[in-house]
C-alpha positions as CSV (number, residue, x, y, z in Angstrom):
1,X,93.0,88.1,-145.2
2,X,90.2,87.9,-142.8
3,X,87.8,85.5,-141.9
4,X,85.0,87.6,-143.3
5,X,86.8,88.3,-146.4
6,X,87.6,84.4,-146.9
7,X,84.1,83.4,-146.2
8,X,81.9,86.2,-148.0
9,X,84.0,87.9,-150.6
10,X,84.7,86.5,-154.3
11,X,87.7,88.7,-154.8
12,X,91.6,87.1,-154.0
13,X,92.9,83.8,-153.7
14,X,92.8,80.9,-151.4
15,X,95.2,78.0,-151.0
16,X,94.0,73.8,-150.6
17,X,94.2,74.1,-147.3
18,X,91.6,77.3,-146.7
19,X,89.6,75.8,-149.7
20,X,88.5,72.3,-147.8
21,X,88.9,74.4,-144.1
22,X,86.6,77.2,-145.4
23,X,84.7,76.3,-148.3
24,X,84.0,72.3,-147.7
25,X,84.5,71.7,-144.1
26,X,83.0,74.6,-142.3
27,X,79.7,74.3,-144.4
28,X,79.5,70.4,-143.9
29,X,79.7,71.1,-139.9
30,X,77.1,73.9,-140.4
31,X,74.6,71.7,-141.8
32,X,75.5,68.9,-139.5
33,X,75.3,70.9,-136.7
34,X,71.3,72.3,-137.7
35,X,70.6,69.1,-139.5
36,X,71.0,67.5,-135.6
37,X,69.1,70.5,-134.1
38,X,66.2,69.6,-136.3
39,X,66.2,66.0,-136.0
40,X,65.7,66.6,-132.1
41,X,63.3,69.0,-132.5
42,X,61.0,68.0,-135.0
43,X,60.0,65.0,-132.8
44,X,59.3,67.3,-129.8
45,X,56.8,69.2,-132.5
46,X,55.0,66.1,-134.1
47,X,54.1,64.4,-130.0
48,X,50.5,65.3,-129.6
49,X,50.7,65.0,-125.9
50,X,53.4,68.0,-125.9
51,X,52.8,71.8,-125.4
52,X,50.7,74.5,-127.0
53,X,50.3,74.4,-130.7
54,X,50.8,78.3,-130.7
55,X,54.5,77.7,-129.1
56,X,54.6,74.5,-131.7
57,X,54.2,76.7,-134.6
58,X,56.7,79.2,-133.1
59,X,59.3,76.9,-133.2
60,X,58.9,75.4,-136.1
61,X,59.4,78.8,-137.9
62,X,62.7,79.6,-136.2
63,X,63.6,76.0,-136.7
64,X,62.6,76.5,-140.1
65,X,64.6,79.8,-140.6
66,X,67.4,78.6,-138.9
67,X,67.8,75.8,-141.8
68,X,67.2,78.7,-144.7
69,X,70.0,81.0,-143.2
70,X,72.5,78.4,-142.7
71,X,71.6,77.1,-146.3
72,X,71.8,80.4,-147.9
73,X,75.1,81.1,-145.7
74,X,76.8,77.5,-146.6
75,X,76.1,77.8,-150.7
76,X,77.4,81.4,-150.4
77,X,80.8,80.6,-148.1
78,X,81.1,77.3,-150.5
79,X,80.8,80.0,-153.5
80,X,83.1,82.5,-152.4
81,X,85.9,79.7,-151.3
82,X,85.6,78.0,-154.1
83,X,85.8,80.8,-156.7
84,X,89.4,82.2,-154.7
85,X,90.5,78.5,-155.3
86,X,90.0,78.9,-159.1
87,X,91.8,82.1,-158.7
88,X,94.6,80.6,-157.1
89,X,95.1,78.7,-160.4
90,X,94.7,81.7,-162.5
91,X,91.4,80.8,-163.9
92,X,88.0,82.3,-164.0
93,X,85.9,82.0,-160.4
94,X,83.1,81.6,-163.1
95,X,84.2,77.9,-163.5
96,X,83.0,77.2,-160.1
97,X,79.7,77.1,-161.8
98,X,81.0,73.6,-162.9
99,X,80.0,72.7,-159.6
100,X,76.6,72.6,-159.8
101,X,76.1,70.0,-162.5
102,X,75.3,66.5,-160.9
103,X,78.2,64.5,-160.9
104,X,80.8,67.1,-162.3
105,X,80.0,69.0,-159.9
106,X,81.8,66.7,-157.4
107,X,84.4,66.1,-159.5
108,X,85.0,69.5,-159.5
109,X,85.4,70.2,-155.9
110,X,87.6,67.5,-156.0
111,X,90.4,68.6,-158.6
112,X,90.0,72.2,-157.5
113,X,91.0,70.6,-154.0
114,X,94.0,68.6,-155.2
115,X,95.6,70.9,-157.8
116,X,98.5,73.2,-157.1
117,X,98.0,76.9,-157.2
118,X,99.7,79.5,-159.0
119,X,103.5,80.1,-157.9
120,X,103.9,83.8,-156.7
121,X,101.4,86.7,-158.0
122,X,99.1,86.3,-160.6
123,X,96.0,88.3,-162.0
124,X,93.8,87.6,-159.1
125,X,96.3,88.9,-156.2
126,X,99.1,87.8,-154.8
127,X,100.0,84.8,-152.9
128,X,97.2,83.8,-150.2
129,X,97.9,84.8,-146.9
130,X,97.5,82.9,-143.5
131,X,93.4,84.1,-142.4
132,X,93.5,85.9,-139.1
């Protein structure tokens, strides 16, 4: 399996280990990662003494845009990660919608994270492979 098929498809399986590489860690970085890019930015745009407002506003969309994609991007990897790990188990990838709910929805990402997976094939593929 690829990277791109890990991160952006629903269909297959993935193991513990690519569920909290590719579905929990990777997004947390992400965000932490923009989250620090606009807390050094954001200062920079509020100082009055500082630059064209033209080249203000400019940057504050891209900054702005920059947060939306990553969002959008982090829910969706989280998503497709987290529905392969429920297929691991041989269950539905529409129990990841368990997720969502305040505090079930951590729970969730917990248990999927600690249970074993399915031994050898099972409805939802075969054993997950190593991502390249």
């Amino acid at each position: 399996m690829t990277k791109k098929d890990m991160l952006f498809r629903i269909q297959g399986r993935a193991n513990r280990a690519q569920y909290w590489g590719y579905g929990v860690l990777l997004p947390l970085l992400m965000i932490i990662i923009v989250g620090v890019l606009v807390a050094v930015l954001m200062p920079l745009l509020q100082d009055s003494s500082t630059g064209d407002d033209i080249v203000k506003t400019v940057v504050a969309v891209v900054v702005g845009l920059i947060g939306l994609v990553t969002l959008v991007l982090t829910v969706w990897m989280s998503i497709a990660v987290g529905v392969k790990r429920f297929h691991d188990m041989n269950q539905s990838g529409w129990l990841y919608a368990l997720a969502f709910i305040p505090y079930l929805g951590t729970l969730v990402v917990i248990v999927i994270g600690i249970l074993k997976g399915t031994d050898g094939e099972n409805q939802y593929g075969d054993i997950p492979t190593p991502v390249e």
